[in-house]
C-alpha positions as CSV (number, residue, x, y, z in Angstrom):
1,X,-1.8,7.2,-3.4
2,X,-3.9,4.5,-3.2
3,X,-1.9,2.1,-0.8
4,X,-1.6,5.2,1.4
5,X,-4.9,5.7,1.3
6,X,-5.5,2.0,2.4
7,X,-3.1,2.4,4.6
8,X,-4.9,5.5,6.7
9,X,-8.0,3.8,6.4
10,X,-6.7,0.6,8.1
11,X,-5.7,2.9,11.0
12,X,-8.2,4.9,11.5
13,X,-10.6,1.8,11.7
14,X,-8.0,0.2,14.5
15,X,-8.4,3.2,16.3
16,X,-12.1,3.3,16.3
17,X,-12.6,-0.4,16.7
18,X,-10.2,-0.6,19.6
19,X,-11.5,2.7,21.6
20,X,-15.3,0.1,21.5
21,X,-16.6,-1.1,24.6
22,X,-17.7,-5.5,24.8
23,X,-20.9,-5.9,26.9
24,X,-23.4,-9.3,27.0
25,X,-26.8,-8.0,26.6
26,X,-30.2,-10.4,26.7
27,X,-33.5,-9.6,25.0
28,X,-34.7,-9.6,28.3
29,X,-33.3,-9.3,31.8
30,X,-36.1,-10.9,33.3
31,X,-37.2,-14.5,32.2
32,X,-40.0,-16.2,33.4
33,X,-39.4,-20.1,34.0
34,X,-38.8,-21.8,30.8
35,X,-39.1,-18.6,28.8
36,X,-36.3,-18.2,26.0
37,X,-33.8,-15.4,25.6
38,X,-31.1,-14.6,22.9
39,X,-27.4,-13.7,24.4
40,X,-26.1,-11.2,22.3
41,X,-22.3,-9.9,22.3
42,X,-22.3,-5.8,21.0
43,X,-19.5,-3.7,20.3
44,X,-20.1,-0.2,20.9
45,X,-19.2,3.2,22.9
46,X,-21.4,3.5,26.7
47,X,-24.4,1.2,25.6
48,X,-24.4,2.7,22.4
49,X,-24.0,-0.4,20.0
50,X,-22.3,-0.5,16.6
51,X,-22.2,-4.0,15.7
52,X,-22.8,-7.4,17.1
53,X,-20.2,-9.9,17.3
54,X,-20.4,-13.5,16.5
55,X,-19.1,-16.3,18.9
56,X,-15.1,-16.4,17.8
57,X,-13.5,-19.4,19.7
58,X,-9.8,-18.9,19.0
59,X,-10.5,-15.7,21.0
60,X,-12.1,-16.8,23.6
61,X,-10.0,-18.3,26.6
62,X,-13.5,-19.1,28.8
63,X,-17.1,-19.1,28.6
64,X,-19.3,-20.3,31.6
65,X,-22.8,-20.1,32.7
66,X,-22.5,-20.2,36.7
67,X,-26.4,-21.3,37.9
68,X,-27.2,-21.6,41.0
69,X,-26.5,-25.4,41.2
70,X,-23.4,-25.0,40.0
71,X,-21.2,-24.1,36.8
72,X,-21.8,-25.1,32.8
73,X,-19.2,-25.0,29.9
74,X,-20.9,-22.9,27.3
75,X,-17.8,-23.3,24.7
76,X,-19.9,-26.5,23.7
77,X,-23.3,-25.0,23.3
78,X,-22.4,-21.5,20.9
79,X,-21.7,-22.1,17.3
80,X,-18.7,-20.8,15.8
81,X,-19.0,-17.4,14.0
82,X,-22.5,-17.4,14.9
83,X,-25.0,-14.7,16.2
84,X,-26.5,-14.5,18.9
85,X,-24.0,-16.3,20.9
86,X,-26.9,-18.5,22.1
87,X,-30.5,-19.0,23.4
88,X,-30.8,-19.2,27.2
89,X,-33.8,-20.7,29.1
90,X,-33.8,-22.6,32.5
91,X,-36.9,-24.2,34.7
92,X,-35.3,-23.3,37.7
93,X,-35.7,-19.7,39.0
94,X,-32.7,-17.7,40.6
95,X,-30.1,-15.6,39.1
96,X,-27.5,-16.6,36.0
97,X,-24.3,-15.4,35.8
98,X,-22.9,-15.8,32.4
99,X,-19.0,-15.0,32.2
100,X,-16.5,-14.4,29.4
101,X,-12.5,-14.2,29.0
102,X,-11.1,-12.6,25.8
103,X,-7.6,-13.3,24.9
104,X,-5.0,-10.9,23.7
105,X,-5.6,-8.3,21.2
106,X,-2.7,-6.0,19.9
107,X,-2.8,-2.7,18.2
108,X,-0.6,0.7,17.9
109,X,-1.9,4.0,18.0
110,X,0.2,7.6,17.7
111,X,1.1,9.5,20.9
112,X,-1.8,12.0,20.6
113,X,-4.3,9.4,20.3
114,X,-2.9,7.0,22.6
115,X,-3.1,9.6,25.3
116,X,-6.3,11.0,24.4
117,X,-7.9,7.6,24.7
118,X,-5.9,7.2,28.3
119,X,-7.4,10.3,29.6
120,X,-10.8,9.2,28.2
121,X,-10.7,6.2,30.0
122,X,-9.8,7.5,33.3
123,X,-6.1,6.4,33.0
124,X,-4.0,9.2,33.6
125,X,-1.7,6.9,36.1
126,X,-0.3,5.7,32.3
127,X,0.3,9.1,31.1
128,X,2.2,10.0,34.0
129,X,4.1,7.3,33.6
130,X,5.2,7.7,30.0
131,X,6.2,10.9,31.1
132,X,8.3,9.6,33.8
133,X,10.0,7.0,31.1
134,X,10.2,9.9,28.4
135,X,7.9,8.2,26.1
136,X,4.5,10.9,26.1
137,X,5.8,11.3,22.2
138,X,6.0,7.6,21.6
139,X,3.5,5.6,19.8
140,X,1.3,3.6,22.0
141,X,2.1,-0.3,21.7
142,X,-0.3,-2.6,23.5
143,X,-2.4,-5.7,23.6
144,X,-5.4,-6.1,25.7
145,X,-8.3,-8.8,26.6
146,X,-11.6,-8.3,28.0
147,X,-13.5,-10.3,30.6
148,X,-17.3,-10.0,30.2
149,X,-20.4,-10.6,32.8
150,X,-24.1,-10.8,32.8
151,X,-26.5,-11.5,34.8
152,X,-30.5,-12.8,34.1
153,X,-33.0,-13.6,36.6
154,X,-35.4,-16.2,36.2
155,X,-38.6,-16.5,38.8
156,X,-38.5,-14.7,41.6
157,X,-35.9,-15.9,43.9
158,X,-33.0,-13.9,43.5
159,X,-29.6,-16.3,44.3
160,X,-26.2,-15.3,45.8
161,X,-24.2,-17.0,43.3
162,X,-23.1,-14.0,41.3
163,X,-21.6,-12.4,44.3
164,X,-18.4,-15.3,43.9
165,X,-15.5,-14.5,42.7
166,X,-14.7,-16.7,39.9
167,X,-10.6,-15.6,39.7
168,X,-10.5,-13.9,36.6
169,X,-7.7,-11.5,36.4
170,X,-9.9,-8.7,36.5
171,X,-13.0,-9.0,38.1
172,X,-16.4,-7.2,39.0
173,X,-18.1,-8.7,41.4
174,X,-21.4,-7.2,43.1
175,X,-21.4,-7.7,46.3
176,X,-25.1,-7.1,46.6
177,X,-28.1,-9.3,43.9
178,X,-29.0,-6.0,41.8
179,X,-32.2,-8.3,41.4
180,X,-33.2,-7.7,44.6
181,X,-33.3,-3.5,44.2
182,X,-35.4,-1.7,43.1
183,X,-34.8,1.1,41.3
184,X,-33.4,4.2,43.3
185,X,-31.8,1.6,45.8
186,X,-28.0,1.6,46.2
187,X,-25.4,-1.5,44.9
188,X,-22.2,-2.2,46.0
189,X,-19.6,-3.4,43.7
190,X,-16.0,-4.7,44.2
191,X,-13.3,-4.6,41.7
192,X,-10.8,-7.0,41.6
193,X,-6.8,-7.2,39.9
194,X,-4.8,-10.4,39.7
195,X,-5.9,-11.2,43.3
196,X,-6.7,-7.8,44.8
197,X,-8.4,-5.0,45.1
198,X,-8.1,-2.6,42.6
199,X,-7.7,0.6,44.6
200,X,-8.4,4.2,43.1
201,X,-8.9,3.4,39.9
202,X,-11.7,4.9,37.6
203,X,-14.5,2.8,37.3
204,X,-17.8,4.1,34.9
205,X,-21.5,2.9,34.9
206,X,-23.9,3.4,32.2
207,X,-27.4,3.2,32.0
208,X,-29.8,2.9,28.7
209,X,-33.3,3.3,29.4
210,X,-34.9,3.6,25.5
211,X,-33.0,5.4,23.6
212,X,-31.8,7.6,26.5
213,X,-28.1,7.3,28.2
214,X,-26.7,8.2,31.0
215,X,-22.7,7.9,31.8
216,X,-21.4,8.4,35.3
217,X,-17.5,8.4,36.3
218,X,-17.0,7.0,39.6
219,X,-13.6,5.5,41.8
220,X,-12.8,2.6,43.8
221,X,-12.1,3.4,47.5
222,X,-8.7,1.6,49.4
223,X,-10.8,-1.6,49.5
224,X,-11.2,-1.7,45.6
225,X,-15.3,-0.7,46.3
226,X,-17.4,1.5,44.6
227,X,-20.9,2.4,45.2
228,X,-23.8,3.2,42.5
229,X,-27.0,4.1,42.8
230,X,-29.7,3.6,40.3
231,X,-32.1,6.0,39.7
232,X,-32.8,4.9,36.5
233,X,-34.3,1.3,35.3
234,X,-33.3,-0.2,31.9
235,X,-30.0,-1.7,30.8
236,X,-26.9,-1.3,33.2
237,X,-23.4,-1.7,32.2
238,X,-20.8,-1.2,34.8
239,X,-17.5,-1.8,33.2
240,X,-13.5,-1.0,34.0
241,X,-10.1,-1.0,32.6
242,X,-6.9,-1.5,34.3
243,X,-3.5,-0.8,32.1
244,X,0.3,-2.0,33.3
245,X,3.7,-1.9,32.0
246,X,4.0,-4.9,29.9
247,X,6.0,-7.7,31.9
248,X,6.5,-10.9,30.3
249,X,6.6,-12.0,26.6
250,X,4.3,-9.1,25.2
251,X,5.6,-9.2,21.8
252,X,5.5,-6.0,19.8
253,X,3.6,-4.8,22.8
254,X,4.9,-1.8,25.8
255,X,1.4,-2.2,27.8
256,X,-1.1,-4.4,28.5
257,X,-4.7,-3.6,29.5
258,X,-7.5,-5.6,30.8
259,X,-11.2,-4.8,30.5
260,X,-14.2,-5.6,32.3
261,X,-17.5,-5.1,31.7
262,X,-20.8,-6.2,33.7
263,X,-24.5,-5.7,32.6
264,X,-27.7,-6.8,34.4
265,X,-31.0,-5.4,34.1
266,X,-33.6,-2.9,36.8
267,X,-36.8,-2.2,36.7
């Protein structure tokens, strides 16, 4: 009874843990020059944080700091298995662009759950496909990584560098400076897939401004674009996930998924 009991435990915490959201998140969005920051990594649900992860680099395949002159290897400057990943400062206003790819991740969840957590995500494309293959009462198999943004501004003079797309396998990439709206303005995002555009897929940006959230369910047009508008200041996250028929070498997985996640700040 006791190994069983072990056992369900185990699961239920893969379940939980996998369903969690990555995000970057700063103390502080907006940095005055030479003013210091800590980069944090969370793990939570919509902004809502449960824990905060140390730097892990066996998991991590990349981890850059894109300035405006140009980009920085950051695998040199975290410490292993520590938290915050760092502390960020520059002398030189304009906008950051930190970026992070997550290798693969594997877990198994029942049919019920599997599903449920499809349909919470906005990825009823994979349950209609299971159906299709006669496999709605099979166990969901799958691995997954995670590709992470943030942005920070420092000074006042906002810098088109985070609007370049970096060729990550999924990407987010405004195609508008958020630092230069205000709040109530309008920003333009496009959401990349192994080269192009993700079309029709769900897309979700939350906002935290205190300890109040707001979670909106939006969907890329035939160009992979979706538009948000921010009515709200505070803490952004704009984050997708994408989910195929595993192809090459997947191990004990059936599908793969791909997260992305990017946070910036508006006030």
């Amino acid at each position: 009874m006791k190994l069983l009991s072990s056992i369900l435990v185990v699961l239920l915490l893969a379940a939980a843990t996998f369903a969690h959201e990555y995000w970057f998140e700063p103390d502080n969005f907006f940095l005055s020059k030479g003013q210091v920051t800590r980069l944090h990594l969370f793990v939570g649900e919509a902004l809502k944080m449960d824990e905060e992860r140390e730097y892990q680099p066996a998991k991590t395949n990349s981890f850059q700091l894109f300035s405006p002159t140009g980009p920085f290897d950051m695998r040199t400057m975290a410490d292993a298995e520590k938290k915050p990943l760092l502390n960020f400062s520059s002398a030189s206003a304009g906008t950051y662009l930190f970026s992070m790819e997550r290798n693969w991740s594997y877990i198994s969840l029942d049919a019920d759950k599997f599903e449920a957590y499809l349909h919470d995500e906005g990825m009823d494309y994979v349950i209609t496909e299971r159906r299709r293959l006669g496999e709605s009462k099979k166990e969901g198999r799958e691995r997954y990584s995670r590709y992470l943004k943030s942005m920070i501004q420092v000074g006042d003079g906002v810098t088109g560098n985070v609007k370049t797309r970096l060729g990550s396998k999924l990407e987010i990439v405004p195609l508008d400076n958020p630092y230069g709206k205000r709040v109530s303005g309008t920003l333009s995002f496009q959401i990349w897939f192994d080269g192009r555009p993700l079309v029709e897929k769900a897309v979700f940006a939350d906002n935290r401004d205190g300890d109040v959230i707001d979670t909106r369910e939006l969907k890329t047009d035939k160009e992979g674009k979706v538009e948000v508008k921010f009515g709200r200041k505070g803490i952004w996250l704009i984050r997708v996930v994408h989910m195929q028929r595993c192809e090459n070498r997947c191990g004990e997985a059936d599908w793969e998924s791909f997260w992305g996640a990017l946070s910036f700040g508006v006030k």
